[in-house]
C-alpha positions as CSV (number, residue, x, y, z in Angstrom):
1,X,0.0,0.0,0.0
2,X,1.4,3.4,-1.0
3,X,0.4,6.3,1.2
4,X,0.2,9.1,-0.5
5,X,-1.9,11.5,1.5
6,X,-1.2,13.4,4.8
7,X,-3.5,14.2,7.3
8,X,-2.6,16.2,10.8
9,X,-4.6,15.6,14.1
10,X,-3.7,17.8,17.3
11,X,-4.8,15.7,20.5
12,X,-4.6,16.5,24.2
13,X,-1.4,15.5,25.0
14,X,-3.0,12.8,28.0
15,X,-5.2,11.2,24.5
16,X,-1.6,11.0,23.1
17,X,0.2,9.5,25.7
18,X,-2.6,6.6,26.1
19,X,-2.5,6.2,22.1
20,X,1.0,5.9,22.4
21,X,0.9,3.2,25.3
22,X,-1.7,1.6,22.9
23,X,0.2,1.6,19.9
24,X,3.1,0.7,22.1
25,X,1.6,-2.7,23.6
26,X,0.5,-3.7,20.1
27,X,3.9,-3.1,18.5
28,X,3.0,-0.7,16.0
29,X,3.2,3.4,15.8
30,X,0.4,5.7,16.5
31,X,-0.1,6.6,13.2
32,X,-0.9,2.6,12.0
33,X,-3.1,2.3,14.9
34,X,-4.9,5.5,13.9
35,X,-5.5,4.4,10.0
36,X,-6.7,1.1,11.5
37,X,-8.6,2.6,13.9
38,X,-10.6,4.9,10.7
39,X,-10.5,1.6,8.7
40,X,-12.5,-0.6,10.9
41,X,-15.1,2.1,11.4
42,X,-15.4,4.2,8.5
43,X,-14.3,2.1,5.7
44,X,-15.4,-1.3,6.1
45,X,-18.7,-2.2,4.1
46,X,-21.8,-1.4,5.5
47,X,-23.4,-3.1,8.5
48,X,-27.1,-2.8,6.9
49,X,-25.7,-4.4,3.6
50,X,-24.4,-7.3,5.5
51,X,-27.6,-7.5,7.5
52,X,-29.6,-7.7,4.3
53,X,-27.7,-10.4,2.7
54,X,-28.0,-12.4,5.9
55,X,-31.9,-11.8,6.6
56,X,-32.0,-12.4,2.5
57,X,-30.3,-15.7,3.0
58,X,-32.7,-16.7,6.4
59,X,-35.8,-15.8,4.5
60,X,-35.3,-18.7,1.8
61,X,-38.2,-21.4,2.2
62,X,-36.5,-23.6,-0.3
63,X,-33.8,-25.9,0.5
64,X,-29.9,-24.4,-0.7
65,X,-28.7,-28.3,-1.1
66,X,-25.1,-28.9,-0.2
67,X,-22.8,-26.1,1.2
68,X,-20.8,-26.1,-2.3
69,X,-24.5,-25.3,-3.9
70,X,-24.8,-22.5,-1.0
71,X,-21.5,-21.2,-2.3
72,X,-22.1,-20.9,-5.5
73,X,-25.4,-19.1,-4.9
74,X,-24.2,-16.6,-2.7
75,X,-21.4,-15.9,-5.4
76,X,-23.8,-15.2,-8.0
77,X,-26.3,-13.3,-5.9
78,X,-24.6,-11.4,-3.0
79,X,-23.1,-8.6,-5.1
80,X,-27.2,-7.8,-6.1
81,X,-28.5,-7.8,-3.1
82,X,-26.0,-5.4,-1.5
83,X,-26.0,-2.9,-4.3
84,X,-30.3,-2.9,-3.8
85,X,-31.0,-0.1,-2.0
């Protein structure tokens, strides 16, 4: 991954000194842990699309067959359902 694009953040210097001891306990440098942290909660795919592709697959009265069946079926029709709004 190439990073590219800079971003400052001013924090209270007792919000740094905890993010350092977190960063510091995990073995990686506040900045990582920061990206992470926007990763997992701004950029990772949307709750309610996940939640519709589950109570999609839980509403099925037929029977999906084998798990490679169920496989294949979610292959072909996940991408669908989470693009329909």
């Amino acid at each position: 991954m190439s990073l590219t694009k800079r971003v400052e953040l001013l924090f209270d210097p007792k919000d740094y000194a905890r993010l350092e001891e977190i960063a510091r306990s995990r073995g990686e440098s506040v900045a990582a842990l920061i990206r992470r942290a926007v990763e997992s909660y701004y950029l990772q795919p949307d709750l309610e699309k996940k939640h519709k592709a589950v109570q999609y697959i839980i509403s099925q009265e037929t029977d999906f067959g084998s798990w490679e069946e169920v496989k294949e079926a979610i292959g072909r029709n996940i991408e669908g359902l989470l693009e329909t709004p």
